[in-house]
C-alpha positions as CSV (number, residue, x, y, z in Angstrom):
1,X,17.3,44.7,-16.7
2,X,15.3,41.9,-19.0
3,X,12.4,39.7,-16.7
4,X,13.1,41.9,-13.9
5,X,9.9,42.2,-11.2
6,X,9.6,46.0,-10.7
7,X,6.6,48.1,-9.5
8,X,4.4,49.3,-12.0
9,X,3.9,53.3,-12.8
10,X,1.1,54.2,-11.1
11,X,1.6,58.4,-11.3
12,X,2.9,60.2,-8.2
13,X,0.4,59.0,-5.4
14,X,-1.1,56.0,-4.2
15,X,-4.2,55.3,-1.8
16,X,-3.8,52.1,0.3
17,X,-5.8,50.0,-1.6
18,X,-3.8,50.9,-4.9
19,X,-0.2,50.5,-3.0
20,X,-1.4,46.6,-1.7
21,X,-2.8,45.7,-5.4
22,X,-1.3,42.8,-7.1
23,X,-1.3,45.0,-10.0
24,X,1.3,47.0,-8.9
25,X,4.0,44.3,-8.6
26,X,4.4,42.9,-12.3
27,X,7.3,41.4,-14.3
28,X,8.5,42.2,-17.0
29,X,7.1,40.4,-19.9
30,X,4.8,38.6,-17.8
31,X,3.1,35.2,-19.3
32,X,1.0,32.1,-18.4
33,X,3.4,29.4,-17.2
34,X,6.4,32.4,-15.6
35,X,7.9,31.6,-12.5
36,X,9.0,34.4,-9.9
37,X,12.5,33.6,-8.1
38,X,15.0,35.4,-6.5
39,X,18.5,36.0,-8.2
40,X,20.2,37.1,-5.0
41,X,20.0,40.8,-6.0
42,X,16.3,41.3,-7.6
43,X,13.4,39.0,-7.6
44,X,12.8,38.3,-11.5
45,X,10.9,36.5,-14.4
46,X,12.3,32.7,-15.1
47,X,9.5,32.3,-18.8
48,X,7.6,29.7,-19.4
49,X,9.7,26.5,-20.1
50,X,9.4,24.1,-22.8
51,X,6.5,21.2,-22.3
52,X,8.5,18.3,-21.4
53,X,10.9,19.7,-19.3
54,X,11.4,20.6,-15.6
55,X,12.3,23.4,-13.3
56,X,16.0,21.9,-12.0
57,X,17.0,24.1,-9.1
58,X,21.3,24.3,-9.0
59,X,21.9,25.4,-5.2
60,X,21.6,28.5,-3.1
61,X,24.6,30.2,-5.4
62,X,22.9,29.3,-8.8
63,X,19.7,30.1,-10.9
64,X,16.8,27.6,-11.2
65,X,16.6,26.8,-15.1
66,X,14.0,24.6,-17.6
67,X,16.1,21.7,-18.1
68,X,15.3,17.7,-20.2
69,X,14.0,15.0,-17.9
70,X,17.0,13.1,-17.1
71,X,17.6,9.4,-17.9
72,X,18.7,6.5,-15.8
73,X,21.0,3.9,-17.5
74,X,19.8,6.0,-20.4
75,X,16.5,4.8,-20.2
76,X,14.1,7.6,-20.6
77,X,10.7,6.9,-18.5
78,X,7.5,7.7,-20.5
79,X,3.9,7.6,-18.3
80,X,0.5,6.1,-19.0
81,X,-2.8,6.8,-18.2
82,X,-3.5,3.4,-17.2
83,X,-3.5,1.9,-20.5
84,X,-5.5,-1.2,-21.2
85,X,-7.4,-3.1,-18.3
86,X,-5.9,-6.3,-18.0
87,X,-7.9,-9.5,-16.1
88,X,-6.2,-13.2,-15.7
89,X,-7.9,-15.7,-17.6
90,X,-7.4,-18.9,-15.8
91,X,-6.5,-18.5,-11.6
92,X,-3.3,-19.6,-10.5
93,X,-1.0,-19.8,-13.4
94,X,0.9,-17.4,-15.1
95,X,0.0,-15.9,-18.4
96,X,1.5,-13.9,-21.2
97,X,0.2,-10.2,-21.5
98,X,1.4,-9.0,-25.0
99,X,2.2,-5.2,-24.7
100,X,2.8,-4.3,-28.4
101,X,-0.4,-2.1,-28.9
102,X,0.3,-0.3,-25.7
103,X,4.2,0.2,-25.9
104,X,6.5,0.8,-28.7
105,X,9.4,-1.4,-29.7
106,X,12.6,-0.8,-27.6
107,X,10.9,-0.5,-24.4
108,X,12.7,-2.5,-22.2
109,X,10.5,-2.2,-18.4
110,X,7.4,-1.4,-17.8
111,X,5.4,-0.5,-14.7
112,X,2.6,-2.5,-13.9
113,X,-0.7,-1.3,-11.4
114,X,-2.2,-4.2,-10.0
115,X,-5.7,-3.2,-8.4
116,X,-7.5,-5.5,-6.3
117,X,-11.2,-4.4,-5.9
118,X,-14.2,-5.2,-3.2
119,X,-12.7,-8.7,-2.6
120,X,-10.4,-10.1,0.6
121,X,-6.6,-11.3,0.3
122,X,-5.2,-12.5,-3.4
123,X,-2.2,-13.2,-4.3
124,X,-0.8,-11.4,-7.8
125,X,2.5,-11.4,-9.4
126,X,4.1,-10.0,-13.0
127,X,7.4,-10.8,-14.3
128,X,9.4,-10.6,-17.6
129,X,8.2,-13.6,-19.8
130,X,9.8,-17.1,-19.9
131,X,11.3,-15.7,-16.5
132,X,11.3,-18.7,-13.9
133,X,11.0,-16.2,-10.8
134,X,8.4,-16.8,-8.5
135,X,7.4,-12.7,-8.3
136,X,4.3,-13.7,-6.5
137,X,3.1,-10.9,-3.7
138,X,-0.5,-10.5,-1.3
139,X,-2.2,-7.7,-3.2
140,X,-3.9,-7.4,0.3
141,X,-7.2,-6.7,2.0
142,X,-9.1,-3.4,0.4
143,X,-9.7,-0.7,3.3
144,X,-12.9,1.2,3.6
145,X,-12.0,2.5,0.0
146,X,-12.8,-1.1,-1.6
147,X,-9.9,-0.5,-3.8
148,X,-6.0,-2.2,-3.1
149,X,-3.1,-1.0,-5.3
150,X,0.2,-2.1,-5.8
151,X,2.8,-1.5,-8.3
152,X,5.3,-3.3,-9.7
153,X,8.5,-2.8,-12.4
154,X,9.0,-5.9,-14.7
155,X,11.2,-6.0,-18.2
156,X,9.4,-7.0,-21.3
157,X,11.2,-9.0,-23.9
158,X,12.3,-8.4,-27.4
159,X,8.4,-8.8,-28.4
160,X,6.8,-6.7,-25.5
161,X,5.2,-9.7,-23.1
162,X,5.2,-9.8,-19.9
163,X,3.2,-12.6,-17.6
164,X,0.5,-11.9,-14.8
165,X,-0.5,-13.8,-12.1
166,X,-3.8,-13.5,-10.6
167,X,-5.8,-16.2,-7.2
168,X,-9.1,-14.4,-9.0
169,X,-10.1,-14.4,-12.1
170,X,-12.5,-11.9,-11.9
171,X,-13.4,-8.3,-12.3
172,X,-12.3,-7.8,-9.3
173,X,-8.4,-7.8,-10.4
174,X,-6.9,-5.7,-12.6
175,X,-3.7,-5.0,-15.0
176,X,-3.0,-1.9,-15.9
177,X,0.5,-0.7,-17.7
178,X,1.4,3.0,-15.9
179,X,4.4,3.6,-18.1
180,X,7.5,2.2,-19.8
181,X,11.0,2.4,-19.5
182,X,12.9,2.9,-23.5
């Protein structure tokens, strides 16, 4: 049987020590990235899945297989690492944030960190631009970490702006885009 786990030949005796060895356990074909489960008769070798994808379990009568990141609305989420640091210019008004170099046209959300640092109660807010919503929200009070996230899911429009909100104008509150929704 293909990817089956099975003991390996280790001649016609074995000591203790050779009998409790990992080595003696392998699966066939073994590779970085396998995954051991259990097929209801044999435990066996699920290989390495394509990057991008996920281990989807079916239920206790089903094997788990590699299968594409599902989309909502078909919308497919794409993550971030925090791109571009983002401060409010002027306190207490909103402002356009223009996205374009961080997101790619057709993105139609994104997901916003707002990170309030060393400083007491702000208020913060983002929202799709020209929106009239008040989307305005306490960032809060920093705990003994100094540091006070919070994060929030606007749309962008057709040209990839959104508008911020910040009570500080300051190093001390930041903008940063997590991911986007296309």
């Amino acid at each position: 049987m293909a990817n089956e786990f099975k003991h390996a030949d280790v001649g016609t005796e074995l000591t203790k020590l050779e009998w409790e060895s990992i080595a003696c356990h392998i699966a066939d074909g073994q590779a970085q990235g396998d995954v051991l489960y259990f097929n209801g008769t044999y435990w066996v070798r699920l290989p390495a899945g394509t990057s991008g994808r996920f281990l989807k379990t079916q239920g206790s009568s089903a094997n788990p297989i590699w299968d594409a990141v599902p989309t909502v609305g078909g919308l497919t989420f794409t993550e971030l690492a925090g791109q571009e640091n983002k401060q409010v210019a002027a306190i207490n008004t909103w402002e356009d944030w223009d996205l374009s170099a961080i997101v790619p046209a057709g993105t139609k959300a994104v997901l916003v960190e707002i990170r309030l640092i060393f400083s007491a109660n702000q208020v913060s807010g983002v929202r799709k631009n020209g929106s009239a919503l008040n989307r305005l929200q306490s960032t809060g009070t920093p705990s003994t970490t100094v540091v006070s996230f919070r994060n929030v899911v606007t749309e962008v429009d057709a040209n990839r702006i959104i508008e911020i909100y910040g009570s500080l104008a300051s190093a001390y509150l930041h903008f940063s885009i997590l991911g986007y929704w296309s």
